[in-house]
N, C-alpha and C positions, 0 to 999 in steps of 0.2 A: 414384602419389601422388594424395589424392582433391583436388576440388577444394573449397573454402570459398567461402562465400558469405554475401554481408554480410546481415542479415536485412533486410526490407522496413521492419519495426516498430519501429525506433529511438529513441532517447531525445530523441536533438539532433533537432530540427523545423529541415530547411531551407526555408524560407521566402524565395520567391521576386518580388521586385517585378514587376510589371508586363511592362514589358523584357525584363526577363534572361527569364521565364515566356515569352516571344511566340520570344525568339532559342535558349531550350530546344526548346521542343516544335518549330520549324520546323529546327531541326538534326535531330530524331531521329525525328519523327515525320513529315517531309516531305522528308526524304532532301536536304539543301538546302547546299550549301557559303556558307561564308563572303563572297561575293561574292554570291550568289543571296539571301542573307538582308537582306544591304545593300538590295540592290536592291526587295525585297518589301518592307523595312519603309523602304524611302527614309531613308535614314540613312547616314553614311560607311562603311567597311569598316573604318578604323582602332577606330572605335567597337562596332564586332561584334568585331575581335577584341579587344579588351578584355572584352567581357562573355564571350567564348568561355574568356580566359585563367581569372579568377575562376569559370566553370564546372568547369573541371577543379579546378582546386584544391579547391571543397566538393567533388570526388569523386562528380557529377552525370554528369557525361560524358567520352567516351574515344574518341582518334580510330581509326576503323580500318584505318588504314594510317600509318603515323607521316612513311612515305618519299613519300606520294602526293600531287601538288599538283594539283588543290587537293585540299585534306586533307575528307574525311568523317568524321561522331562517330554512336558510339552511345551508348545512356544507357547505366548500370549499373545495380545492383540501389537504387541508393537514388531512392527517389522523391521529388521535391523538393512542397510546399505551394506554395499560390501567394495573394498576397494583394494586390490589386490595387489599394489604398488607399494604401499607404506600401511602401517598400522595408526588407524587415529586416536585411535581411545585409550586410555592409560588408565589404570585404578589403581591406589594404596593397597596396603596389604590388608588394610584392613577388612572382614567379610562382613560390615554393616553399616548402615547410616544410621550415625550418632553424632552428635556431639562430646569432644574429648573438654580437656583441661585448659588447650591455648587456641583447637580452630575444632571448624568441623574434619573429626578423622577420615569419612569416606571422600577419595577424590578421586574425579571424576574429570580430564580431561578429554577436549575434542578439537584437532588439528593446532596441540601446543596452548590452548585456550582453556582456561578448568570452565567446566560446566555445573552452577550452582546448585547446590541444595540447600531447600527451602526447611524450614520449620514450623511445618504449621501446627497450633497447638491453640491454646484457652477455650476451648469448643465445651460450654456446659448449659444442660437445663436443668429448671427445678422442676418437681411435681408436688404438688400436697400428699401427704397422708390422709386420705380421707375414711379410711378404717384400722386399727391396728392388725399387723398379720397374723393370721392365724397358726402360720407355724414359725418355729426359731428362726430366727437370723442369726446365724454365723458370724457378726458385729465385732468387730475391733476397738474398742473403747479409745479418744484421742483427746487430747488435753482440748479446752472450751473456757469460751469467755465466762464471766461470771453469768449465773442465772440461764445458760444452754448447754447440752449435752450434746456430745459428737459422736458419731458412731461410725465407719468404714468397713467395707466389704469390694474386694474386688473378685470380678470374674472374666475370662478371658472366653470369648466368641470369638468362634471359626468363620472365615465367609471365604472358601475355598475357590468358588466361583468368581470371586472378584479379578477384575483386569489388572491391578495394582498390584505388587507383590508384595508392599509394605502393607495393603492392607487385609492380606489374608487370615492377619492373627490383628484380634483387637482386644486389648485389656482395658476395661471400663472401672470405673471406678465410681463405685456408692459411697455418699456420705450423708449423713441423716442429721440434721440438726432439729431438736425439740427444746422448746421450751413450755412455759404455761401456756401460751396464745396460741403456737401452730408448732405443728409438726409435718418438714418436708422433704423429702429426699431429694439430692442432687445429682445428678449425672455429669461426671467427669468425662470426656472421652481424651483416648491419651494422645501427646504431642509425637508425628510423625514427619521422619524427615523424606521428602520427595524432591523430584525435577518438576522442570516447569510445566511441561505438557499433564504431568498427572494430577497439577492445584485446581481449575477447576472439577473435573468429577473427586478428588478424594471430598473436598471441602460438601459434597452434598452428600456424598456415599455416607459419612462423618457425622451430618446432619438428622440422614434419616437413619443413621445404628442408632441413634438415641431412643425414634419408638422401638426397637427390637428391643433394646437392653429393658424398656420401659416393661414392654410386654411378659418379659421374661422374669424377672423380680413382679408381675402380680403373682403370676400361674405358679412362679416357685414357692413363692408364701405365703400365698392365699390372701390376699390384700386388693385392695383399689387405691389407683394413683390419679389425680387431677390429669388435666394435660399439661403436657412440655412447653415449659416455658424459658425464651433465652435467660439463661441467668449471666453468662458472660458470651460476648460476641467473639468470632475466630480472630487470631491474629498470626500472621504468615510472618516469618523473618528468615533474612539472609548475614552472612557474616561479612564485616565491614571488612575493606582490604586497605583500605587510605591509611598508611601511617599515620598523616597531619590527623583527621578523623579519630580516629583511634587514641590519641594524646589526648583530644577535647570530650571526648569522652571519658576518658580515665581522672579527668579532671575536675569536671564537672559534674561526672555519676551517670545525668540522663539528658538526652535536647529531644523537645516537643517540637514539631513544626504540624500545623496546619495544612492541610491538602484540599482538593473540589471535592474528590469524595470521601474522607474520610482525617483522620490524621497518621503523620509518620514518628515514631519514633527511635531514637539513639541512644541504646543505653547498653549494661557487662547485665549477659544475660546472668540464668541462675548457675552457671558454669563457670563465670565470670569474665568473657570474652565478650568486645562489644558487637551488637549485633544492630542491623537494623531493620522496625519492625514494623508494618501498614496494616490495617483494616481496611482492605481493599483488595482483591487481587488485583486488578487494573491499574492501580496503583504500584503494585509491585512486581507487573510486568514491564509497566514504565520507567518506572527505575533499572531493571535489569538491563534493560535494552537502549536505555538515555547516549551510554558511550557510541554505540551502533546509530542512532539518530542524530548524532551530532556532528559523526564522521559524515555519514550519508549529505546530512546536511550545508556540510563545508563542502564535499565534493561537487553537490548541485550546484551551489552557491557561486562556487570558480568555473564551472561550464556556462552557467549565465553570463558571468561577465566574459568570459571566452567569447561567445555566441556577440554580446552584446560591443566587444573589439572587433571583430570580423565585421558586425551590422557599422559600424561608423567608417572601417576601411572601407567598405562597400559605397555607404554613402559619400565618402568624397572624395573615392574612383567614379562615382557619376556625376557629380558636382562637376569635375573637374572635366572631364568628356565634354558634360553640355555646354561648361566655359569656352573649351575646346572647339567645337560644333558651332556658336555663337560665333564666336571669333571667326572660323572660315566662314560663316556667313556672310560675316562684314566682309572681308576681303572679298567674296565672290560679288556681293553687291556693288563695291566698287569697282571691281573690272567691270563688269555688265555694265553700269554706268559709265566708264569711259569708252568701250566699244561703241555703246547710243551715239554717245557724244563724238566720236571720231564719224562716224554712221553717217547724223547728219550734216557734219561740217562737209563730204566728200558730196553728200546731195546737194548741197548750196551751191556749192563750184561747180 
């Protein structure tokens, strides 16, 4: 499986106050534990780790050793800004991205702006059974329609290497439905919440764990699996902030709209908070960014006609010149013609 890596050149600017910038760089570039940093910048340790926990979270840095005390971090591929004037970034107290009760709990502001997190999640394929395993499956028996049997197993893969912090730990989830006619296994992969820079690589990283987890349930229990097939396609959602929005929802339950590539949905996820939710990234980077393009757009919009005021001042400051110009033309043709005229009368005489 190859590895993914988040690019350096991202859209979301992490922006780093002061602080956090002094307790970054001496975590990674000074090889420095949590106590050593305390101590350099003379400040409590309760107070480093607090700026260490909000590190990891913008997905800045990563310990390397989880089990090691004291714990060591190295950076990742995103390179944070630093701006030594004000602090731009702000996070809850909370130290995860999840989904709560009424919003999403982790927030993530940048210059007064919350910076969204997504949810990407319904990521499954199926396989066939195409021999029963040779050894136990550990199965969790789960209530089934009439006439099929359900079965679940989950297990949790490491990919410590990955560029994504969310996606270091992934729990997968098996479900086996048999009946008379076939018997298939499902691959879940679970719903993870990210920023926008890390939607496209998680969404294939996501893609291709599914042959790892495939791989991994033959070799565990001695079985052959068909190939991966989508069984539900991904779907990314963001939480609604519209009041008005939010009421037509609650109201209504769910709104379908149609998209070029795909469709949008508005519905109270399974948290019960409305969310809205695209098969598309493209789609729901357009959306993310519509308020930003519409400003942009009215600001062009009044510089044209700006432009296009000046172009018509312009035009009838020269209108009125060559009126202007015209007119002493005339005047100067009649003097020159009565000089002639006075010219020859004094040659007659």
């Amino acid at each position: 499986m190859s590895i993914k890596r988040v690019d350096r050149e991202v859209d979301t600017a992490i922006v780093l106050g002061r602080r956090k910038y002094q307790i970054y760089y001496l975590l990674t570039s000074r090889m420095m534990c949590e106590s050593q940093v305390a101590d350099q910048l003379k400040i409590s340790r309760q107070a480093v780790h607090k700026h260490v926990k909000k590190l990891i979270i913008l997905g800045l840095i990563t310990p390397i050793d989880k089990k090691a005390n004291p714990k060591f971090f190295k950076s990742t591929d995103v390179i944070p800004q630093t701006n030594y004037k004000k602090e731009n970034i702000k996070i809850s107290k909370k130290s995860e991205r999840r989904v709560g009760k009424t919003n999403y709990n982790t927030l993530i502001s940048n210059k007064g702006q919350r910076v969204p997190i997504l949810r990407l999640h319904s990521i499954a394929y199926t396989c066939t059974i195409i021999n029963t395993p040779s050894v136990d499956v550990p199965f969790k028996e789960v209530g089934s329609p009439n006439g099929m049997k359900q079965y679940t197993l989950r297990h949790k893969f490491d990919f410590k290497r990955c560029g994504i912090q969310e996606l270091r730990e992934i729990n997968v989830t098996f479900l086996r439905q048999k009946t008379k006619n076939y018997d298939e296994l499902i691959i879940y992969m679970p719903e993870k919440y990210l920023l926008e820079y890390e939607l496209d690589v998680a969404k294939e990283i996501m893609e291709n764990f599914v042959w790892k987890a495939r791989k991994w349930f033959q070799n565990q229990f001695k079985c052959y699996l068909g190939m991966p097939l989508q069984y539900r396609d991904f779907e990314v959602a963001r939480e609604l902030k519209d009041p008005k929005l939010k009421k037509i929802v609650a109201k209504h339950g769910m709104i379908k709209t149609k998209t070029k590539n795909g469709h949008a949905v508005m519905d109270q996820s399974k948290i019960g908070h409305p969310e809205r939710e695209f098969t598309s990234i493209e789609e729901m980077k357009a959306d993310l960014h519509t308020p930003e393009r519409i400003l942009q757009l009215e600001e062009t919009v009044n510089q044209l006609i700006d432009m296009q005021k000046n172009l018509t001042n312009t035009v009838n400051q020269m209108a009125e010149a060559q009126k202007e110009f015209f007119e002493l033309m005339g005047v100067n043709k009649k003097i020159d013609h009565k000089k002639l005229q006075e010219s020859i009368d004094r040659s007659i005489v």
